[in-house]
N, C-alpha and C positions, 0 to 999 in steps of 0.2 A: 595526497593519500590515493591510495589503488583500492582496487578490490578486496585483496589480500588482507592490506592493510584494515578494511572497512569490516572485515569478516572476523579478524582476529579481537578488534574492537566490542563487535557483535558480543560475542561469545565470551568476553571478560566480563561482560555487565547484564548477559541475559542466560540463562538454563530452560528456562520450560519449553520444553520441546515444542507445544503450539504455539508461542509466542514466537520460535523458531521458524517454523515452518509460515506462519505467516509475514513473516520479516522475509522469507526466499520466495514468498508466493509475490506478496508488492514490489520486489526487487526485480523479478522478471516481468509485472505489468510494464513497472515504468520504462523497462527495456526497450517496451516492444510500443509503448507509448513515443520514446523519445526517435527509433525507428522512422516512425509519422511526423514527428512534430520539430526535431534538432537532429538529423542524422549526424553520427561521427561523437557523439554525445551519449552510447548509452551506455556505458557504461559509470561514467556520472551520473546520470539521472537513476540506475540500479543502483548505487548505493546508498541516495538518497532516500529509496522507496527499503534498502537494508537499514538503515537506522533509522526510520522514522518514529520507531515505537524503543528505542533506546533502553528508554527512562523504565520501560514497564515493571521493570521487580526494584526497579531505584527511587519512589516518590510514591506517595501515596495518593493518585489520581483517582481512586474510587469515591473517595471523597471530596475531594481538589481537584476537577477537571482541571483549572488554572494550570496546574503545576506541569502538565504534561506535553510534552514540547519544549519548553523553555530548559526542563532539567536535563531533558538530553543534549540540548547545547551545552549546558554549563560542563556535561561531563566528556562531549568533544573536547570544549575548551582544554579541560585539564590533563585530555590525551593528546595535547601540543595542534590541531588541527585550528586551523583559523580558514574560516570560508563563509561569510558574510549569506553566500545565495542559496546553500544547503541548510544552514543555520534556520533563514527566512522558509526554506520550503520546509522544513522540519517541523516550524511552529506550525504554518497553516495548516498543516492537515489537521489540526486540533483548532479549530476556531473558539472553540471555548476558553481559549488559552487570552482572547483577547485578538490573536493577530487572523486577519482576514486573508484571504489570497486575492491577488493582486497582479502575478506574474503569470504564465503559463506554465511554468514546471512546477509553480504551488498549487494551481488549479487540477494539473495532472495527481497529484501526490494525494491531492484533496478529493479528489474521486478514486483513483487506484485500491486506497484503504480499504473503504468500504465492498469496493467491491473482489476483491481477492474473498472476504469472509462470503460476501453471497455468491460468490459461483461454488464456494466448497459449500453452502449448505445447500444448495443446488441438487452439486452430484450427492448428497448423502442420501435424498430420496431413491435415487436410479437404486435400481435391485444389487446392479456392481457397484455402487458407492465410487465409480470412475469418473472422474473429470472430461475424459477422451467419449465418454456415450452423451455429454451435453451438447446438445443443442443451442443456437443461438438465440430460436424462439422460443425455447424452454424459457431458458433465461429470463428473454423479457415478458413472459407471460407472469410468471412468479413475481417480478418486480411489481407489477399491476396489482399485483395480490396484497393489498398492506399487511394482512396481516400474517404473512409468508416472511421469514426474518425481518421481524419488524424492528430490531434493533439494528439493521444492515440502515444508513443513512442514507433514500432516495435523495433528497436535494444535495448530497455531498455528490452522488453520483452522479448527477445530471447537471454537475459545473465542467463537468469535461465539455459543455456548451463550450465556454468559454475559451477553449482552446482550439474552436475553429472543428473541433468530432463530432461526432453525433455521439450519442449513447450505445446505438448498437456498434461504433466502431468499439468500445471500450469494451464492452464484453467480448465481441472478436476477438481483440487483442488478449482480454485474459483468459479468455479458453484455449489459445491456440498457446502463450504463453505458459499458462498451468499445466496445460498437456504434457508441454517439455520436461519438467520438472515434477511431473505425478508423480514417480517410485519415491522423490526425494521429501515427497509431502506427504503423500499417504493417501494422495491419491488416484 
């Protein structure tokens, strides 16, 4: 599977435009993640961070965290894709799903999530609602903040440990990454 391939995917099984928009926002974290961590790799690793929320108009995960992750496998599966190590990082970033991360590209996947939604609610405070006016220490001042997106996952954020980054590289990364793709996100 390509990009291409990964996007056309996308778009058979997903419409809401913020679910959109956040599937291109983790797409260019993990980019810029796998940049740092597996050069020659990002583009694998973008697609992985482009379906990781697959499932989200396919299962009813507001109810059944369980189901989330697992169904967007099953629905790879039945778009002929077999890939064992996309499948696995797919799950983790849903740990409630049962499967933990384990690997470095699930642990990248398992923070990237989270954090694409807090740097966009980041910039929606800035007077420009621009991604391009955030600051890095904006960033993690607000993270300090619990109750500043409290539904944004700190400890999902801060397994990017686990990959040898710190925390402030992951927001670098997805400011400098969301930058690139503002017009295409909105913001």
């Amino acid at each position: 599977m390509n990009r291409e391939e990964a996007y056309t995917i996308l778009h058979k099984y997903m419409k809401g435009q913020n679910y959109l928009d956040h599937s291109y926002a983790v797409e260019v974290i993990m980019r810029g993640l796998a940049k740092r961590l597996d050069p020659g790799n990002e583009e694998y690793w973008g697609m992985i961070g482009l379906l990781h929320d697959l499932d989200e108009e396919q299962c009813d995960w507001q109810n059944d965290m369980s189901v989330h992750g697992p169904t967007s496998v099953e629905i790879l599966k039945k778009e002929g894709i077999d890939d064992p190590v996309m499948f696995e990082a797919i799950k983790a970033h849903n740990p409630k799903n049962g499967k933990k991360a384990r690997t470095t590209i699930e642990y990248a996947i398992l923070a990237a999530d989270p954090m694409s939604g807090f740097v966009k609610a980041v910039a929606q405070i800035y007077p420009d609602k621009k991604v391009a006016s955030v600051k890095p220490k904006s960033v993690l001042k607000r993270f300090n903040e619990l109750r500043f997106a409290a539904g944004a996952n700190r400890d999902y954020m801060e397994c990017i440990e686990f990959t040898g980054l710190r925390l402030e590289d992951l927001i670098d990364v997805a400011l400098e990454e969301m930058t690139g793709i503002a017009d295409q996100i909105g913001l």
